[in-house]
FINU-161081 format. One record per residue (C-alpha): residue number from 0; x, y, z. Coordinates in pm, 1 decimal, always signed. Each point is the difference from the previous one (the first is absolute). Example, Ala and Ser with C-alpha at 12.3 -4.5 7.8 and 13.67 -1.06 7.14 Angstrom:
<pts>
{zadren=0	c1=+1230.0	c2=-450.0	c3=+780.0}
{zadren=1	c1=+137.0	c2=+344.0	c3=-66.0}
</pts>
This chain:
<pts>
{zadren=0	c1=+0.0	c2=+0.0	c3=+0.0}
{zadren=1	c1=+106.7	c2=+395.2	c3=-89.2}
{zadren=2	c1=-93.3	c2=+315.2	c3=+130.0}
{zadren=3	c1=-34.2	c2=+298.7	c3=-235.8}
{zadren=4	c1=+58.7	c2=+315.2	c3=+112.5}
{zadren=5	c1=+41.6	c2=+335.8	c3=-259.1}
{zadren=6	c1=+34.1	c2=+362.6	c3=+106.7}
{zadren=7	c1=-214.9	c2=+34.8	c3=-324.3}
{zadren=8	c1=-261.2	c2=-135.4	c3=+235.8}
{zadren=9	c1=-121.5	c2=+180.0	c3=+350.0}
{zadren=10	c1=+219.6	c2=-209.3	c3=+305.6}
{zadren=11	c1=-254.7	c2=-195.3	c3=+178.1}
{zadren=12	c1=-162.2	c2=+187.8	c3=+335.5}
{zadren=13	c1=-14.4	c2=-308.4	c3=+193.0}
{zadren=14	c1=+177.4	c2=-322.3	c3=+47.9}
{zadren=15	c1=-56.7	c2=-151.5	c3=-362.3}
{zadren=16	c1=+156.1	c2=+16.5	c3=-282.1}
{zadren=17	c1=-64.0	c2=+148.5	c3=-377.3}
{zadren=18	c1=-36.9	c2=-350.7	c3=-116.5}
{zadren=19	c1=+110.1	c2=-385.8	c3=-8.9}
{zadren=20	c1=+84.7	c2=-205.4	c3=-280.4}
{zadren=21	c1=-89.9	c2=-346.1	c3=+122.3}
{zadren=22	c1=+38.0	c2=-260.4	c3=-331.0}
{zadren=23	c1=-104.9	c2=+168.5	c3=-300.9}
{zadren=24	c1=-244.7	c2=+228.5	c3=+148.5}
{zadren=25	c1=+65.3	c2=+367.1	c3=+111.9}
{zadren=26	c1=-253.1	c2=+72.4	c3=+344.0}
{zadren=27	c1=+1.1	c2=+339.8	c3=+40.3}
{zadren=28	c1=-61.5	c2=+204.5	c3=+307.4}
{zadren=29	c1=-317.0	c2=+242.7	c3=-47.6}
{zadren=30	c1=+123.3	c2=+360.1	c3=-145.3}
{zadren=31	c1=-170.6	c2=+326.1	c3=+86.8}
{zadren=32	c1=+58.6	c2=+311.6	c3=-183.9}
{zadren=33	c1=+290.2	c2=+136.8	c3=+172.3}
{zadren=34	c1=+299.1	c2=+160.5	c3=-180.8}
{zadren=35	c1=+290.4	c2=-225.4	c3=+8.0}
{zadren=36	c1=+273.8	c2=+353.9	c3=+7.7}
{zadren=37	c1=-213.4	c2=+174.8	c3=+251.8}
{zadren=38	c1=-133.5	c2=-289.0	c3=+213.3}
{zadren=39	c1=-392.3	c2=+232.1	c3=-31.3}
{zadren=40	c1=-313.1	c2=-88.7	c3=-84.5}
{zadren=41	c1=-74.6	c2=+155.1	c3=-397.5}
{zadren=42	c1=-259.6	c2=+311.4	c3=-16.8}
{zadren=43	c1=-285.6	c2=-65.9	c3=-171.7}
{zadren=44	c1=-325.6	c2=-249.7	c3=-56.3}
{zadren=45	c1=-9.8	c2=-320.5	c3=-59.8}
{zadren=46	c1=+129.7	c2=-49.5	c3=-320.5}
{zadren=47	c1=+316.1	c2=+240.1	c3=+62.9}
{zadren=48	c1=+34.2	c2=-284.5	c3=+331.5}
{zadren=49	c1=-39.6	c2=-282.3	c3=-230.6}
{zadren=50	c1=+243.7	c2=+127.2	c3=-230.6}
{zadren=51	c1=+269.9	c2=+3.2	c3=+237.0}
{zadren=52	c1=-91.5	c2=-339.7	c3=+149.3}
{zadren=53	c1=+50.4	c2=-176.6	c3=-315.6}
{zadren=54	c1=+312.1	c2=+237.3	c3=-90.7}
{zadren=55	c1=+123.4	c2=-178.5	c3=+328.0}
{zadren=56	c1=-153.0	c2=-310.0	c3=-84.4}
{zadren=57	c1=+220.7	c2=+2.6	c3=-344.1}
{zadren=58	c1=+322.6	c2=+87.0	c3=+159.1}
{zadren=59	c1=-28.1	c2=-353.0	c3=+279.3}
{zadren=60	c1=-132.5	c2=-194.0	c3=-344.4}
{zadren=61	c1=+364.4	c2=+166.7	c3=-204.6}
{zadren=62	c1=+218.2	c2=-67.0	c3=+360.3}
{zadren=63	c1=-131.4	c2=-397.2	c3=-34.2}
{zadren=64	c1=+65.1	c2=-11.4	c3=-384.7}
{zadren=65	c1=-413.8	c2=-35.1	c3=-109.0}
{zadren=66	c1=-231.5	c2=+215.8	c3=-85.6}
{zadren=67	c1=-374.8	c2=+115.6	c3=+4.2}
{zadren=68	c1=-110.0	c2=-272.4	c3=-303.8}
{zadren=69	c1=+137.2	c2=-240.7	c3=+259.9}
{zadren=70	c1=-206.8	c2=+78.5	c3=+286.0}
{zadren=71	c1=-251.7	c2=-316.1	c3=+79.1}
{zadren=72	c1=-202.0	c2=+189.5	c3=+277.8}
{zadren=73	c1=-88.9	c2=+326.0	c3=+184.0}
{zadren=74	c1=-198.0	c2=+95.3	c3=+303.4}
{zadren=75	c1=-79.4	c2=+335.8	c3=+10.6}
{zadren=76	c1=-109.1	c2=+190.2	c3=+280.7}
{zadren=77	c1=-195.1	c2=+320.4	c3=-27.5}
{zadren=78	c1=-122.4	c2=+219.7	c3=+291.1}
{zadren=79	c1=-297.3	c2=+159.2	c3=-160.7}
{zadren=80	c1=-203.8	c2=-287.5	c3=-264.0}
{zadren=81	c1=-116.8	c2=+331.0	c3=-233.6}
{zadren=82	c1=+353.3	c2=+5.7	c3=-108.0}
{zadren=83	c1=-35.6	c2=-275.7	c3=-153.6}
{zadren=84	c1=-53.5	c2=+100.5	c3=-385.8}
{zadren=85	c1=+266.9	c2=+280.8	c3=+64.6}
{zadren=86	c1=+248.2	c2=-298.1	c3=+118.8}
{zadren=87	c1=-87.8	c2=-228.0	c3=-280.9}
{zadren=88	c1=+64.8	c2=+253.2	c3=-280.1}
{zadren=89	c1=+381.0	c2=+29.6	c3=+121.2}
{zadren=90	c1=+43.6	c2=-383.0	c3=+136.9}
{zadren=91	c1=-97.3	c2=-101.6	c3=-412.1}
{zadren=92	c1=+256.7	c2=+227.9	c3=-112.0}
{zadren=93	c1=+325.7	c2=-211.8	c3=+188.4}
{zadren=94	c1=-204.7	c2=-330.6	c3=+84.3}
{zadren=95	c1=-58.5	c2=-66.5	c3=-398.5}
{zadren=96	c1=+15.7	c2=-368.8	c3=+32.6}
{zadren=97	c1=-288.7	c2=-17.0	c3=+231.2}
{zadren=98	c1=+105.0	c2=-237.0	c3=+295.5}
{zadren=99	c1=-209.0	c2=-133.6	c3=+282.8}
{zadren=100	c1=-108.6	c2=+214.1	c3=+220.8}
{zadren=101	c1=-194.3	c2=+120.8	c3=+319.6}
{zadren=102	c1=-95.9	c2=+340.7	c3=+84.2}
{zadren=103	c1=-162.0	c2=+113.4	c3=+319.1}
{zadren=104	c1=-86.6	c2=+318.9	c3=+162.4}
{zadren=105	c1=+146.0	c2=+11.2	c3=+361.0}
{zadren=106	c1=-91.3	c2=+265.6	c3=+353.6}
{zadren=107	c1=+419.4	c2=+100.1	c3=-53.4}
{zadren=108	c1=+325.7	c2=-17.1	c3=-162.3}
{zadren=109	c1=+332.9	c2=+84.5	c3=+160.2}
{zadren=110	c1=+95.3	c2=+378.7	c3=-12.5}
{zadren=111	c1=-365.7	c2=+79.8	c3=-96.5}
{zadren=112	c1=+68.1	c2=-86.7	c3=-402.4}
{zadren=113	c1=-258.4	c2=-94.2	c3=-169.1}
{zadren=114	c1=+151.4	c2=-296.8	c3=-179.4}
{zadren=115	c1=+231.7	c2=-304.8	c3=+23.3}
{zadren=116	c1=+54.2	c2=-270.0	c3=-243.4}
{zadren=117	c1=+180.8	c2=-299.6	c3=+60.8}
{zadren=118	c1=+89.5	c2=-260.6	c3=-246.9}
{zadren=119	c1=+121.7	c2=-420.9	c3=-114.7}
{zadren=120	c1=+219.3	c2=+73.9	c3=-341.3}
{zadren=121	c1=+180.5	c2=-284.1	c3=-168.3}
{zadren=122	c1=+369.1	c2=+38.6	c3=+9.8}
</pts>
């Protein structure tokens, strides 16, 4: 088993790590839309949020060697269901080979964000 870390990726803010690579699969720790350079939460709605999750998302899939057509499955966690269509419209821009997923609304994220995504790529 290997741990992936990249500063192209926010440092974990608790005992976990960015992500394992157990076999040939990739188990990623849940990202949240902070700024990997400033360690901050982005400005902005949901979509600018889910923007930078899967910008961070992208850099733990480039540290492991795979990438987005390789993810198997997501669970996505939202605090507020109405952002749902907003979320969607961005997630089908990087998530273009459509994997498995789940997608829940929850009472709260950490840091008050309003979205985390974590993810099972191939590697």
């Amino acid at each position: 088993m290997n741990t992936i870390h990249t500063d192209k990726a926010p440092a974990a803010v608790g005992p976990y790590s960015q992500a394992k690579v157990a076999g040939a699969f990739l188990f990623a720790s849940g990202q949240v839309p902070l700024n990997p350079a400033t360690g901050t939460v982005v400005d902005g709605d949901i979509q600018a949020q889910t923007e930078q999750v899967c910008k961070n998302i992208e850099a733990v899939l480039t540290e492991a060697g795979t990438s987005f057509d390789k993810v198997v499955k997501t669970t996505c966690f939202l605090a507020d269901i109405n952002d749902f269509k907003p979320f969607n419209e961005v997630y089908a821009k990087y998530f273009t080979s459509k994997p498995a997923r789940s997608c829940v609304a929850v009472k709260d994220l950490p840091l008050g964000v309003s979205v985390e995504i974590e993810i099972i790529a191939e590697v």
